[in-house]
LOTORLO-888635 format. One record per residue (C-alpha): residue number from 1; residue in one letter; x negated, y negated, z. Coordinates in Angstrom, 2 decimals, always signed. Each point is the difference from the previous one (the first is absolute). Layout:
# residues N
{atom NUM 'A' {X Y Z}}
...
# end
This chain:
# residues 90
{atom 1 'X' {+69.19 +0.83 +17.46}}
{atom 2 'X' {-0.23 +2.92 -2.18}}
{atom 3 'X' {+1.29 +3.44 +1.77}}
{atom 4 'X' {-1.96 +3.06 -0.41}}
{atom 5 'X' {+2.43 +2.98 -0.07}}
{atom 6 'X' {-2.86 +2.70 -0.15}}
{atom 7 'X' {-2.71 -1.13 +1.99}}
{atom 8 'X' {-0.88 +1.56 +2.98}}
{atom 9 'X' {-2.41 -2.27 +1.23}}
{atom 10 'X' {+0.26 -4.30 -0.53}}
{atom 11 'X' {-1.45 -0.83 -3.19}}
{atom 12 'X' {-3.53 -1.39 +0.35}}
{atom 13 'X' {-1.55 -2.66 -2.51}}
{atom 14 'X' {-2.97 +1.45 -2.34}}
{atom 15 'X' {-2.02 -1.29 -2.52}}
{atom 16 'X' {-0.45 +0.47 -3.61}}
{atom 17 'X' {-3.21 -0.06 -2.10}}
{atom 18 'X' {-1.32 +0.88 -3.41}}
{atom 19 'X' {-1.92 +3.51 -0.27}}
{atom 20 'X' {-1.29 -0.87 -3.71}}
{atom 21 'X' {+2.84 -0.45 -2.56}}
{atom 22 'X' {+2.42 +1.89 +3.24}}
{atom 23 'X' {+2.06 -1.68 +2.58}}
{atom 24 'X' {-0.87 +1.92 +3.47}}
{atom 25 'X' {+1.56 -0.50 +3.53}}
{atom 26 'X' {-1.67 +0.28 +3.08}}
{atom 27 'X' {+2.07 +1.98 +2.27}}
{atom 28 'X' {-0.22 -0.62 +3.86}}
{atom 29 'X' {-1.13 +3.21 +2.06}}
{atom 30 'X' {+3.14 +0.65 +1.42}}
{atom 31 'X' {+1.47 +0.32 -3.21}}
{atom 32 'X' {-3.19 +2.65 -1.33}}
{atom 33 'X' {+1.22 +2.58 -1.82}}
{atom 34 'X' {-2.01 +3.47 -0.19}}
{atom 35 'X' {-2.24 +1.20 -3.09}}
{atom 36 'X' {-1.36 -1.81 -2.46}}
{atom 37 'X' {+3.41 -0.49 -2.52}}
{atom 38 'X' {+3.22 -1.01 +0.38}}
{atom 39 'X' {+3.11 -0.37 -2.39}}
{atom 40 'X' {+1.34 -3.37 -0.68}}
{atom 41 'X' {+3.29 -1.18 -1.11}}
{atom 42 'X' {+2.85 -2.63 -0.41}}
{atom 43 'X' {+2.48 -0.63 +1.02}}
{atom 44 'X' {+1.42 -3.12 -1.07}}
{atom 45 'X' {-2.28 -2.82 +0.77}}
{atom 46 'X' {-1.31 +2.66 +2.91}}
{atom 47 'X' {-3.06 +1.79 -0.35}}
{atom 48 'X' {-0.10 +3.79 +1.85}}
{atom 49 'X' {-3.10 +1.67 +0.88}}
{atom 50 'X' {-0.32 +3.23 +0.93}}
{atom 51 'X' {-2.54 +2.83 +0.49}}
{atom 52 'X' {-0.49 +2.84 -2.29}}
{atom 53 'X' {+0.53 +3.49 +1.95}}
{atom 54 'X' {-2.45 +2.47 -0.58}}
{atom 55 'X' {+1.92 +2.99 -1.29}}
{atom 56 'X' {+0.19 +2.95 +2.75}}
{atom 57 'X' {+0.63 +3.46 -0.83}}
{atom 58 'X' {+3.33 +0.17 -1.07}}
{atom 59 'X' {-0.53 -2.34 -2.81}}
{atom 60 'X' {-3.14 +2.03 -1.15}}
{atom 61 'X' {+1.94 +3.35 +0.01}}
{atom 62 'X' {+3.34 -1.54 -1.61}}
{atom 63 'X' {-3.09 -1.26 -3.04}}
{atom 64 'X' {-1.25 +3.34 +0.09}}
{atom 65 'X' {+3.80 +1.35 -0.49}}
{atom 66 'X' {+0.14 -2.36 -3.41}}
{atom 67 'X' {-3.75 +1.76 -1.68}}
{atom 68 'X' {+0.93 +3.33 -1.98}}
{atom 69 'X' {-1.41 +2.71 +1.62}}
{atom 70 'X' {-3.48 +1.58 -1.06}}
{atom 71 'X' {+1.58 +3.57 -1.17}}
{atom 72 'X' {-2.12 +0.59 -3.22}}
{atom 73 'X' {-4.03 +0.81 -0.19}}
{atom 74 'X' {-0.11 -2.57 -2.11}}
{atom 75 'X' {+0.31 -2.80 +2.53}}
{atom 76 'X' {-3.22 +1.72 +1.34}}
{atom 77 'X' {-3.79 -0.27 -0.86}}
{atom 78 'X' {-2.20 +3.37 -0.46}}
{atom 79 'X' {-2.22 -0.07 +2.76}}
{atom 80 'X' {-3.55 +2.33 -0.13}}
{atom 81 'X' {+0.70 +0.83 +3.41}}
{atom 82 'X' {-1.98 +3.59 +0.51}}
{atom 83 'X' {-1.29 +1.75 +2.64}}
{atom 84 'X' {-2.92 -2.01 +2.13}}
{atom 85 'X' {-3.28 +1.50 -0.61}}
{atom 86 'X' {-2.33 +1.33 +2.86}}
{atom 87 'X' {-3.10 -2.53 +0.64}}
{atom 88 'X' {-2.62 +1.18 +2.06}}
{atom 89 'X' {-0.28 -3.47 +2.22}}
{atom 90 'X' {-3.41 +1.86 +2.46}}
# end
């Protein structure tokens, strides 16, 4: 019997099928993962699949951190941006 070092639940039995010219797997629902991608890797003759995080905040401020900053009116389009005229709307 193989021994499962990792897995928090027993291992369950799923099938395989052919998606086109791709091998799929149909996962049981109490292995569902959330969203609609996931990682996969090896390990071995293991496959691991995981889900993709959606980036929070932090990650989207330490991207920001990597841009240059906009310091130069160049990096800026003119804009005709005048004063509003009056309408007479009566």
């Amino acid at each position: 019997m193989t021994r499962h070092r990792h897995a928090a639940t027993p291992p369950k039995e799923a099938k395989l099928f052919r998606n086109n010219r791709s091998q799929a797997v149909r996962i049981p629902v109490e292995f569902e993962l959330p969203g609609d991608k996931v990682l996969i890797s090896s390990e071995g003759d293991r496959l691991v699949i995981e889900p993709v995080r959606k980036s929070g905040l932090t990650a989207l401020l330490a991207q920001w951190a990597k841009e240059p900053p906009l310091d130069s009116e160049d990096d800026f389009p003119e804009i005709d941006d005048g004063p509003v005229k009056p309408e007479n709307i009566f």
